[in-house]
DRENVEXFI-901492 format. One record per atom (N, C-alpha, C): residue number from 1; residue in three letters; x negated, y negated, z negated. Coordinates in Angstrom, 2 decimals. Last residue first. Layout:
residues N
- marti / lovex / xx / yy / zz
- NUM / ALA / X / Y / Z;
...
END
This chain:
residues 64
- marti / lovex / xx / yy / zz
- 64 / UNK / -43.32 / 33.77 / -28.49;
- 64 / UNK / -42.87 / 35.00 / -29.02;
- 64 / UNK / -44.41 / 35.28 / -28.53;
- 63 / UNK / -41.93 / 31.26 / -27.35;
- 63 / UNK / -43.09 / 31.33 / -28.03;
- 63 / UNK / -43.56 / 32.46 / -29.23;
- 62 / UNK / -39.40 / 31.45 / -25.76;
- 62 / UNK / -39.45 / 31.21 / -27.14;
- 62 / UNK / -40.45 / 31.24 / -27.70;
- 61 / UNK / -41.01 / 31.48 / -23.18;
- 61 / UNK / -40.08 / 30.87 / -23.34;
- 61 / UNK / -39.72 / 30.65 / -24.65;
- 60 / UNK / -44.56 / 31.80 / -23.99;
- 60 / UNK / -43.43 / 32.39 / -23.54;
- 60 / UNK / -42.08 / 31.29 / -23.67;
- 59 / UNK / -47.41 / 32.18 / -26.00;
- 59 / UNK / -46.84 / 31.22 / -24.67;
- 59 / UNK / -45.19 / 31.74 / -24.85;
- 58 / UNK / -49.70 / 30.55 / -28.14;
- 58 / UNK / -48.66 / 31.27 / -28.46;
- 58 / UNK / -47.96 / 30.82 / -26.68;
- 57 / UNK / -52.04 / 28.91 / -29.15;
- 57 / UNK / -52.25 / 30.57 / -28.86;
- 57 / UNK / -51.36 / 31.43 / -28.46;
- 56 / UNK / -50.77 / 26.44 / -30.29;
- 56 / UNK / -52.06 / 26.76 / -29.72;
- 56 / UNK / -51.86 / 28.18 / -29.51;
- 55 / UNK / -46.76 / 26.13 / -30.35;
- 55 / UNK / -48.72 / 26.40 / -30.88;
- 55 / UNK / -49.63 / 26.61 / -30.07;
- 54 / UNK / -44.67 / 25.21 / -27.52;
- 54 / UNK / -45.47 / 26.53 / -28.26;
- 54 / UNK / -46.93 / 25.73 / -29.13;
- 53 / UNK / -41.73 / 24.34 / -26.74;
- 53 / UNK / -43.41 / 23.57 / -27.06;
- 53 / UNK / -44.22 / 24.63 / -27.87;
- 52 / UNK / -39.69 / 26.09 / -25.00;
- 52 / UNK / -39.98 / 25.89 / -25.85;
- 52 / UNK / -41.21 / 25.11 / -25.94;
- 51 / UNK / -37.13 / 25.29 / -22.98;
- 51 / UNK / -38.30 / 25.81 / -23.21;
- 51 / UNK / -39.26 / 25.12 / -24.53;
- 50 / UNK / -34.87 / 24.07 / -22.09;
- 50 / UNK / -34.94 / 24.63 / -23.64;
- 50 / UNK / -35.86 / 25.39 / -23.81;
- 49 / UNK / -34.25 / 21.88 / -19.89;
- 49 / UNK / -34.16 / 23.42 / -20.28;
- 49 / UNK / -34.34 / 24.37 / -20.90;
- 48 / UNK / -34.13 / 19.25 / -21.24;
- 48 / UNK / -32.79 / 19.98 / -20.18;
- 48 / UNK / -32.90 / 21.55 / -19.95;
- 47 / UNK / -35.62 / 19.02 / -23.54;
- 47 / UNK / -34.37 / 18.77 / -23.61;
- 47 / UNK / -33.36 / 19.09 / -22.48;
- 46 / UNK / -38.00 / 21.59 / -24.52;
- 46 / UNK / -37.31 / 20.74 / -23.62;
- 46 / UNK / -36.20 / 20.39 / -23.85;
- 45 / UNK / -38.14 / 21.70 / -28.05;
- 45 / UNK / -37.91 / 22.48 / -27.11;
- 45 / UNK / -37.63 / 21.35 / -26.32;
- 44 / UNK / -39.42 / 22.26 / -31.74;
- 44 / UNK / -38.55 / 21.40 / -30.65;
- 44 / UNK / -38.81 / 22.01 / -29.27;
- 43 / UNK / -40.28 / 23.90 / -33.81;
- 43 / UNK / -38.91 / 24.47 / -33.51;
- 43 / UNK / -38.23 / 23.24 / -32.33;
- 42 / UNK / -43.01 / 23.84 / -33.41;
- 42 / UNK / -42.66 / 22.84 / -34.51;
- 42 / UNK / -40.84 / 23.06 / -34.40;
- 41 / UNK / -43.86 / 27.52 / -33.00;
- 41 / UNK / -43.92 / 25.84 / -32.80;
- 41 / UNK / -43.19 / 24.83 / -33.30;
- 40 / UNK / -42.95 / 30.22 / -32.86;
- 40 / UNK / -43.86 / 29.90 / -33.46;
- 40 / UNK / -44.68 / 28.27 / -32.52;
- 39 / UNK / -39.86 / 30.56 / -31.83;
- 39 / UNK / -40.99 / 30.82 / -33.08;
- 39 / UNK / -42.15 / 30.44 / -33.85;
- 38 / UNK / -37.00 / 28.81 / -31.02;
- 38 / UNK / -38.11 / 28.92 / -31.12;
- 38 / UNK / -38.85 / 29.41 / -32.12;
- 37 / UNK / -34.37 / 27.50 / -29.72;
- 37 / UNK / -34.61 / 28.72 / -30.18;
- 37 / UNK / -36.22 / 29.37 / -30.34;
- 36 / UNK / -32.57 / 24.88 / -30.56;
- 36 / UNK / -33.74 / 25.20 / -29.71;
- 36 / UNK / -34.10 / 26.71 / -30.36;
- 35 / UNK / -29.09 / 24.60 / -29.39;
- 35 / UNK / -29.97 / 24.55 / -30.11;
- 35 / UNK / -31.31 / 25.27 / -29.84;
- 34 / UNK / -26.51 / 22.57 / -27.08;
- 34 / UNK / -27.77 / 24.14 / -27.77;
- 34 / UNK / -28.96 / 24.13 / -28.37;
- 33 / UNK / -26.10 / 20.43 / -26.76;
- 33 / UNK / -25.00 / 21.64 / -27.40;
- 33 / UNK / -25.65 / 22.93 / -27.90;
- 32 / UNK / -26.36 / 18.45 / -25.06;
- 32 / UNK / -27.44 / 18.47 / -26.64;
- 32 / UNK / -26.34 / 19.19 / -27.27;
- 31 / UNK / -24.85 / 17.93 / -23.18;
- 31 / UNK / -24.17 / 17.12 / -24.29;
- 31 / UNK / -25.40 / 17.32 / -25.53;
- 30 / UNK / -26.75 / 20.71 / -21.66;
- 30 / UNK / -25.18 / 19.80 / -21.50;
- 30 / UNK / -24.89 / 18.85 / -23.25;
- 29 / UNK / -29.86 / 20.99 / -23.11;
- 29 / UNK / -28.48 / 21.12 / -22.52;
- 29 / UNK / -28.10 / 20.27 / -22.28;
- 28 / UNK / -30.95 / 20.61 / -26.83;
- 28 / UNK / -31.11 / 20.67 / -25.33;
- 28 / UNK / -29.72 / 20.93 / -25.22;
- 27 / UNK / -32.42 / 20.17 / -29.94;
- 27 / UNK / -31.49 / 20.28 / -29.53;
- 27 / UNK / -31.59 / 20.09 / -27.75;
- 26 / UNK / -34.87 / 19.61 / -31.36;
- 26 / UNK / -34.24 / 20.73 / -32.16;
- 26 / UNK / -32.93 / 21.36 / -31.48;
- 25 / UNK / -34.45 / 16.34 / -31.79;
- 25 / UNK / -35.54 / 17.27 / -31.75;
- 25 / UNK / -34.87 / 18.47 / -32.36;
- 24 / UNK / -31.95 / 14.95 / -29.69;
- 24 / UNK / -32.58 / 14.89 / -30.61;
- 24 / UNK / -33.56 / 15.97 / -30.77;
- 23 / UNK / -31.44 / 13.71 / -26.01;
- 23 / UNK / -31.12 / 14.87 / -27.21;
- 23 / UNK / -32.00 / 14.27 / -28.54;
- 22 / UNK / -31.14 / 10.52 / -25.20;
- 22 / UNK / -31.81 / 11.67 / -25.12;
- 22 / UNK / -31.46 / 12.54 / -26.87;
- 21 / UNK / -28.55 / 8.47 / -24.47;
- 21 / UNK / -29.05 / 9.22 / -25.54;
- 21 / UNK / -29.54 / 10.25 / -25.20;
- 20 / UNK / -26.77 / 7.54 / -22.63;
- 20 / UNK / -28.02 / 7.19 / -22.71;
- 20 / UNK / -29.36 / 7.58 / -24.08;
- 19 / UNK / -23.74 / 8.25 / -22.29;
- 19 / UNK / -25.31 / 9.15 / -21.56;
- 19 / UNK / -26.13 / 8.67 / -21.44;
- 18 / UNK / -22.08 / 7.27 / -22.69;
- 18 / UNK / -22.76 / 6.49 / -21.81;
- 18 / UNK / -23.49 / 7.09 / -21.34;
- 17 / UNK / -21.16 / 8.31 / -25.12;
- 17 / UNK / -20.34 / 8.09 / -24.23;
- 17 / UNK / -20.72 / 7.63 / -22.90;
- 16 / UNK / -24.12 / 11.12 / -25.63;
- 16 / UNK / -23.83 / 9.97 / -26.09;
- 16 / UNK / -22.12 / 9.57 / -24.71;
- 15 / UNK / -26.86 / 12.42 / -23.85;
- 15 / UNK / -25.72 / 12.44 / -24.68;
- 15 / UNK / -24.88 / 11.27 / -25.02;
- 14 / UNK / -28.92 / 14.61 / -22.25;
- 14 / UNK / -28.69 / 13.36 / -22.32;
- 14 / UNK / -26.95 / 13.58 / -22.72;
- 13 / UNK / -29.87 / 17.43 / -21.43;
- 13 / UNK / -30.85 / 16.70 / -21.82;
- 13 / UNK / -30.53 / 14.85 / -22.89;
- 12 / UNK / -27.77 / 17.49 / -18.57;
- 12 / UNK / -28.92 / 18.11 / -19.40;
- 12 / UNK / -30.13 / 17.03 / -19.54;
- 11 / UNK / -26.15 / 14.72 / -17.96;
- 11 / UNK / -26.74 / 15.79 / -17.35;
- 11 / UNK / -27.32 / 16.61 / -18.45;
- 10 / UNK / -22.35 / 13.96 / -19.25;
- 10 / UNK / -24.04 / 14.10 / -19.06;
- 10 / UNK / -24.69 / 14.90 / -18.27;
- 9 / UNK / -19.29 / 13.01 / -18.35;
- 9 / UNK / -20.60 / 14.43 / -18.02;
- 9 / UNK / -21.94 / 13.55 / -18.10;
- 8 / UNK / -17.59 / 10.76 / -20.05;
- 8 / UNK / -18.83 / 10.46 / -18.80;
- 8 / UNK / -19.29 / 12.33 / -19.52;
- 7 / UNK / -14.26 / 9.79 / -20.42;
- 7 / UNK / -15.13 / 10.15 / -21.35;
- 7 / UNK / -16.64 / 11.06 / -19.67;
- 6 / UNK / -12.01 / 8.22 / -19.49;
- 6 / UNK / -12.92 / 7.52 / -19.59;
- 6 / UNK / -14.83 / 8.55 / -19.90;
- 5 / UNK / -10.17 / 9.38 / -19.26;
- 5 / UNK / -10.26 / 9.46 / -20.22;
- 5 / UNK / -11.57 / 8.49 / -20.67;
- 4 / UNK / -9.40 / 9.14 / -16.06;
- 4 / UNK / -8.67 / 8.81 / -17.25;
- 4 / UNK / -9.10 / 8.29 / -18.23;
- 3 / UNK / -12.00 / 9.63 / -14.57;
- 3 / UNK / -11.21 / 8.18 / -14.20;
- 3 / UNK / -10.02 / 8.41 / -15.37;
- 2 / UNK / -15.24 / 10.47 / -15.62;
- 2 / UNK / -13.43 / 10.85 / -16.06;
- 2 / UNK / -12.79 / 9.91 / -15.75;
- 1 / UNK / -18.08 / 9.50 / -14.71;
- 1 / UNK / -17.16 / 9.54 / -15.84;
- 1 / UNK / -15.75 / 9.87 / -15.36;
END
């Protein structure tokens, strides 16, 4: 954490003043700043590297 401001770097994946908040569904990264970019799967994605959870039949990083 920031010896001023107090305010703590998360890692990817993890949020909150404490950084004990895993992202929400739909969201990854630094702070849960990027949104999941996905086609064809329920639109949630890793939380530190934003790969996607693909459907049955479907692969790729966005599930394209």
């Amino acid at each position: 954490c920031h010896h001023v401001t107090g305010e703590c770097t998360c890692p990817p994946g993890w949020t909150g003043h404490d950084c004990r908040h895993s992202c929400s569904s739909g969201h990854w990264g630094q702070n849960c700043k990027n949104s999941c970019a996905c086609n064809n799967s329920d639109g949630s994605c890793d939380p530190v590297t934003g790969s996607c959870f693909c459907e049955p039949g479907f692969t790729g990083k966005h599930c394209e």
